[in-house]
C-alpha positions in Angstrom: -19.1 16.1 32.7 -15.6 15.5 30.5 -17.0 13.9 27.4 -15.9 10.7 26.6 -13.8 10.2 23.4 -11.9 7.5 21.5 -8.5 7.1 21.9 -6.7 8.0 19.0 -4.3 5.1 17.2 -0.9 6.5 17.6 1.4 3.1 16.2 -0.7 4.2 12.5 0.6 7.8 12.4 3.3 8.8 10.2 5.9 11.1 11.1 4.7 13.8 10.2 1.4 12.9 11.8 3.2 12.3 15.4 5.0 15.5 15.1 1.5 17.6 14.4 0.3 15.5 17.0 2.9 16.4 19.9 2.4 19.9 18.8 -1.2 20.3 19.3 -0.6 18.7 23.0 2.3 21.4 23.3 5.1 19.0 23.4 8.3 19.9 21.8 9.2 18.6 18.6 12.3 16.4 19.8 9.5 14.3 21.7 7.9 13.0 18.5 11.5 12.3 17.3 12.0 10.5 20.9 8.0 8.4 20.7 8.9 7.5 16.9 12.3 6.0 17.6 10.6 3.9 20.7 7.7 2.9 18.3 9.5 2.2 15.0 13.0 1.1 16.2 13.2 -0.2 19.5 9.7 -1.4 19.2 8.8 -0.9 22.4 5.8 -2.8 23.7 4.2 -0.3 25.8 4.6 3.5 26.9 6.2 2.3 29.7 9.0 1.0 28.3 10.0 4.5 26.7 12.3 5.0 29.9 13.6 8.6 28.8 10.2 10.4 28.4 8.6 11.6 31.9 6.4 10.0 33.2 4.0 12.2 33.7 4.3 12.7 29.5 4.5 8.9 29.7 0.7 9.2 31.5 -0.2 11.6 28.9 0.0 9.7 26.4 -2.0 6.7 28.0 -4.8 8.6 28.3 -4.8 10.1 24.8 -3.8 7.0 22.5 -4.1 3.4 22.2 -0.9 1.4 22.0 -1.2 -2.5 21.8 1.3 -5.0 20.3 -0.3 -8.4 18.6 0.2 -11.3 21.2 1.7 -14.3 20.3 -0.5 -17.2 20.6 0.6 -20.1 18.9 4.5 -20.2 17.1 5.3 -23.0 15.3 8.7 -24.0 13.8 9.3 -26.5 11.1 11.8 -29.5 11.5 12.3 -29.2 8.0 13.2 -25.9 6.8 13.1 -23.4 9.8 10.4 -21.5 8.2 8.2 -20.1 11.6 4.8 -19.5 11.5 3.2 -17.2 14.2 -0.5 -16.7 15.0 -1.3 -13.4 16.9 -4.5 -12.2 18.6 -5.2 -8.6 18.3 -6.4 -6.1 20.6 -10.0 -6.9 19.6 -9.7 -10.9 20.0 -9.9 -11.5 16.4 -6.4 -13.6 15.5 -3.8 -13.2 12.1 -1.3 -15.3 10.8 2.1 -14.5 9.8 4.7 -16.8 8.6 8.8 -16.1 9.2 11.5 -17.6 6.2 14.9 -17.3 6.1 17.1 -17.4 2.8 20.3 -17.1 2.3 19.6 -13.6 1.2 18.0 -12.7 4.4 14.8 -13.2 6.7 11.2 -12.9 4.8 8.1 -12.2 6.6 5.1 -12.7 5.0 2.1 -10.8 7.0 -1.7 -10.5 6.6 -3.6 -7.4 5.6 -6.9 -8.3 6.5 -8.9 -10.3 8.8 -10.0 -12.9 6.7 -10.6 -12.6 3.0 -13.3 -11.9 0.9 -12.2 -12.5 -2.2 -13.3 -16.1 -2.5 -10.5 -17.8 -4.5 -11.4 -21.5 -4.4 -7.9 -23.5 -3.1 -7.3 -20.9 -0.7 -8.2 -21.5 3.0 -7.5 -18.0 3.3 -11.0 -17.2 2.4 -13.4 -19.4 3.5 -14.6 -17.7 6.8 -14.9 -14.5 4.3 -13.9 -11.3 5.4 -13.6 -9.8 9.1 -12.1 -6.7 8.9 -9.1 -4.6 7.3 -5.7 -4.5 9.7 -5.2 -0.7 10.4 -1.0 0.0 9.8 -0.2 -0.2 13.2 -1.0 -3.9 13.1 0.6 -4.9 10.0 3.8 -3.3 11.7 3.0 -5.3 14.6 3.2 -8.9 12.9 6.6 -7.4 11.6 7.8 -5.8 14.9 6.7 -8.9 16.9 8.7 -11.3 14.8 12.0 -9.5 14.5 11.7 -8.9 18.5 10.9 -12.6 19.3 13.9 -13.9 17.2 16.2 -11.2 17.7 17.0 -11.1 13.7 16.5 -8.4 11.2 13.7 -8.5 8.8 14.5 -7.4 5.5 12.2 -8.8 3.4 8.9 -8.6 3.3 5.9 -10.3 1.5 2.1 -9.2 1.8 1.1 -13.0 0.8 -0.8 -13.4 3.8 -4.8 -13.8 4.8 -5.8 -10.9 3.1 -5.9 -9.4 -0.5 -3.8 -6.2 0.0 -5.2 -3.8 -2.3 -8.7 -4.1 -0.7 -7.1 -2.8 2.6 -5.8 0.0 -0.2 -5.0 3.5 2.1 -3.9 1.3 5.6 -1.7 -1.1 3.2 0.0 2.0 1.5 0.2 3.8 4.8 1.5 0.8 6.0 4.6 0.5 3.1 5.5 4.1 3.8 6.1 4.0 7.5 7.8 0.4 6.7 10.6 1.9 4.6 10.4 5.1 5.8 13.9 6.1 7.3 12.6 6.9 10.7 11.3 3.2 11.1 13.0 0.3 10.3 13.8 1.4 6.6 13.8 -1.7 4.7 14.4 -1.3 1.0 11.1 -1.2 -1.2 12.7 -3.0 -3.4 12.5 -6.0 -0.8 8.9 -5.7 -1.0 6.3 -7.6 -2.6 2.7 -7.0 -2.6 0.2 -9.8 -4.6 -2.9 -9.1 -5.5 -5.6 -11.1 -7.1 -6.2 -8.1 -9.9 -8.1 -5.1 -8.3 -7.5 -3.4 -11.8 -8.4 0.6 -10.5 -5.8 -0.2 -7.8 -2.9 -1.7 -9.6 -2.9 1.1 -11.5 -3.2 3.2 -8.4 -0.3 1.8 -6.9 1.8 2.2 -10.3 1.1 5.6 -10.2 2.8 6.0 -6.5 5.9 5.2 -8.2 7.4 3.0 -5.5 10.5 0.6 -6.5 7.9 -2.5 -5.2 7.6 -5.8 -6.9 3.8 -6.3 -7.9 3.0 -9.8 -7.8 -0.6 -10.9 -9.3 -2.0 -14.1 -8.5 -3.2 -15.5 -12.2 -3.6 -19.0 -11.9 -5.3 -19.6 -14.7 -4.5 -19.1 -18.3 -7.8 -18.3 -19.8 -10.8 -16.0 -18.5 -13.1 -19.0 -18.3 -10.9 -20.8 -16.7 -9.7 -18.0 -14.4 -13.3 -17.8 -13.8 -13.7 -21.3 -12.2 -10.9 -20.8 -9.8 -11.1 -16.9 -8.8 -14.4 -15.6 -8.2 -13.3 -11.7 -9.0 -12.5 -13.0 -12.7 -16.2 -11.9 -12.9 -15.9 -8.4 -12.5 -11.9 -8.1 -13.5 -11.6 -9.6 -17.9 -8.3 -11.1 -17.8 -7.1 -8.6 -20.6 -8.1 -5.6 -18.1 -5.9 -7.0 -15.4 -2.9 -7.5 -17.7 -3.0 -4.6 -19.1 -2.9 -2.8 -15.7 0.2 -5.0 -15.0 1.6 -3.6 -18.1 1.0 -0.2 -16.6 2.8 -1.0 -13.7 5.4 -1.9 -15.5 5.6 1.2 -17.5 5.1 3.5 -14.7 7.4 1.7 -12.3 10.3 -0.2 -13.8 10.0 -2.9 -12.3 9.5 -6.9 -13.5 6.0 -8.1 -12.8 5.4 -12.1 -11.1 2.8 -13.9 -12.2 1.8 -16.5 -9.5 0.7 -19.6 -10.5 -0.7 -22.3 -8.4 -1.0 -25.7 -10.3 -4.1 -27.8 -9.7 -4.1 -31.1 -10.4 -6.1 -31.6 -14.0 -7.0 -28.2 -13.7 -5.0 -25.6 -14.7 -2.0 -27.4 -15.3 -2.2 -29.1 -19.0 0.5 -28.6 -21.8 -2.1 -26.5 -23.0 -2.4 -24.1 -20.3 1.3 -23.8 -20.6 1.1 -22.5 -24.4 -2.0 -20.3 -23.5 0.1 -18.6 -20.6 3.0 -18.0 -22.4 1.1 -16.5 -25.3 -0.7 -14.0 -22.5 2.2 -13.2 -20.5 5.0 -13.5 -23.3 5.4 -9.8 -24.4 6.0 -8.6 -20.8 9.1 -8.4 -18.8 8.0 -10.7 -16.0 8.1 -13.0 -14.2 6.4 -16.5 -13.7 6.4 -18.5 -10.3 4.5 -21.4 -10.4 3.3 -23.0 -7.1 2.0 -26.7 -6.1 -1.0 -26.3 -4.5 -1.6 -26.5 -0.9 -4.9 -28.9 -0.7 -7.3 -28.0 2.0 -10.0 -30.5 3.1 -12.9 -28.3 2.6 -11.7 -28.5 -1.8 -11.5 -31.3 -4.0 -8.6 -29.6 -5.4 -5.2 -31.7 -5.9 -1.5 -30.8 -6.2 -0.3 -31.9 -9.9 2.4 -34.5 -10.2 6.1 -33.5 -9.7 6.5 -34.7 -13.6 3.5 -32.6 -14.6 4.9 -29.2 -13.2 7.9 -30.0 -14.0 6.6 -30.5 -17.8 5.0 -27.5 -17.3 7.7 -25.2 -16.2 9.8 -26.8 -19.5 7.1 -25.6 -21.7 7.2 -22.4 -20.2 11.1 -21.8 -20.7 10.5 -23.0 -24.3 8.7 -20.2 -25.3 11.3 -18.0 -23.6 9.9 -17.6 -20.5 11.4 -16.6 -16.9 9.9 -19.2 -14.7 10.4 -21.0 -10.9 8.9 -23.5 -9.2 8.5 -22.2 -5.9 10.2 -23.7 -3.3 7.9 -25.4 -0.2 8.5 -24.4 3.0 7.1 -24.9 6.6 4.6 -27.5 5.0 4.7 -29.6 8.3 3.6 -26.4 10.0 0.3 -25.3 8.2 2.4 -23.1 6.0 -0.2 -22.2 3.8 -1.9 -18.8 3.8 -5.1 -19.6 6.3 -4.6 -22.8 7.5 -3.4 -21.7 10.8 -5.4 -19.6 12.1 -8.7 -21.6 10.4 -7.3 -24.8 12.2 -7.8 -22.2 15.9 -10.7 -21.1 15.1 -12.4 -24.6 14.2 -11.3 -25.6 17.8 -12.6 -22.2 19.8 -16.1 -23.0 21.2 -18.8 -21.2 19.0 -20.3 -18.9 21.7 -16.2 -17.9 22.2 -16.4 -16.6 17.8 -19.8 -15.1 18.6 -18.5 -12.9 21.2 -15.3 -11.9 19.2 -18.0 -11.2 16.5 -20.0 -9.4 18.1 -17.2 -6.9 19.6 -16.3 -5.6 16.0 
């Protein structure tokens, strides 16, 4: 009797990977170069849509590896700005968000890295179910691959932003970068990349020491440990001297300007004292400071600040020299906000349909 084994994931191998792979099922080498182009620039759905392999190699591959595209189940386009926001179910039910904006400087897609979040930061509806799973790469390609087939436009830009901190997903995320700008997939630029993290300090410094030419964006939000504390649960394993000096690192090892996110909470975070505090913290780096009115969920207290409040705030800022943005809104009639799409489906799905998507994983 055959023994039954799992089907291998062949959208999340590099390749390299696909070319060892063809040659241990003693395939020639210009078939990997064939499957790669299918997978990573026609973005091809299926096998079956790789009309210039056999099909008997076609049937081959079916039975040896998985292949699955997220589905689209809800897109939403704003009336005021364009932006699109897509929420896709995976092959194992579970469902991620993704959001599509276009600048004059090209189209943006922020993705998710995980399926949920754990890392508890308290105006984000990102992580209030907690955390699910990690996305493997072939599924953080997928949000990307999906969007640029649905609209027909290029991607160049892309922003892990998403549900998800990106550095806890660590090897997939990486894996994920590389095949991204890799010249045998859709090659964008690394220098159109931005990953944010909330401060996993071993891994910033991990990252730095890849040496790619991405822009590291750290979510600080706060402008003193305590404070830091209060908002951002990690702030108690992770001083804020530890994570900014890991962003100094990066810096050093990598060139490249750091951004400091900063969401404004109303008579939180967001006095003229903060404002001093932050520049004093941050004022010694090259960097860069983008300050964001936060979304307010229902299930937070939390506020956005005044317009005349951030806007006081961002003067401060410049005062003490400081490179600073407000950032610009977009698809806020749409859910926008990391979470509140894909929390909004679930808290309509019956609670035996989550328990059985649960249970699956």
């Amino acid at each position: 009797m055959r023994e039954i084994t799992e089907k291998k994931d062949i959208r999340s191998m590099d390749f390299c990977e696909l070319q060892a792979e063809m040659e241990a099922l003693g395939e020639k080498k210009f078939r990997a170069v064939q499957l790669y182009q299918w997978m990573h620039q026609k973005l091809a759905g299926s096998f079956d849509e790789m009309t210039n392999l056999p099909k008997s190699f076609r049937e081959k591959l079916k039975d040896e590896y998985t292949y699955s595209m997220p589905e689209v189940v809800e897109r939403l386009v704003s009336s005021i700005d364009g932006t699109e926001k897509y929420l896709f179910r995976l092959a194992d039910g579970n469902v991620v968000e993704s959001v599509l904006m276009r600048y004059h400087h090209g189209n943006s897609v922020c993705i998710s890295t995980q399926v949920g979040c754990r890392m508890g930061c308290r105006f984000c509806a990102s992580t209030l179910g907690g955390l699910t799973r990690n996305l493997c790469p072939s599924e953080m390609l997928g949000e990307v691959y999906q969007i640029q087939k649905i609209t027909g436009e290029r991607v160049s830009h892309l922003v892990a932003m998403g549900t998800g901190e990106p550095l806890d997903n660590y090897d997939h995320f990486l894996k994920f970068l590389r095949m991204l700008t890799d010249e045998h997939g859709l090659h964008l630029s690394q220098r159109n990349v931005t990953v944010s993290t909330c401060g996993i300090v071993e891994n910033i410094r991990r990252l730095a020491d890849e040496k790619l030419q991405i822009t590291l964006a750290l979510s600080l939000h706060a402008s003193s440990q305590e404070k830091r504390k209060e908002l951002m649960p990690i702030a108690f394993k992770y001083d804020l001297k530890d994570v900014l000096d890991a962003c100094r690192y990066y810096f050093d090892r990598t060139g490249r300007r750091v951004t400091f996110e900063y969401s404004l909470v109303g008579g939180v975070n967001d006095t003229k004292e903060d404002a001093a505090r932050l520049a004093g913290l941050v004022g010694d780096m090259n960097c860069h400071i983008n300050l964001i009115p936060v979304n307010p969920i229902k299930e937070r207290s939390y506020v956005q600040s005044d317009r005349s409040v951030i806007e006081a705030f961002k003067n401060k800022l410049e005062k003490y020299g400081i490179n600073v943005t407000i950032r610009r809104e977009m698809g806020r009639d749409i859910n926008g906000a990391c979470g509140q799409l894909r929390k909004s489906y679930l808290d309509q799905k019956p609670t035996e349909e989550i328990k059985e998507g649960d249970a699956a994983l």
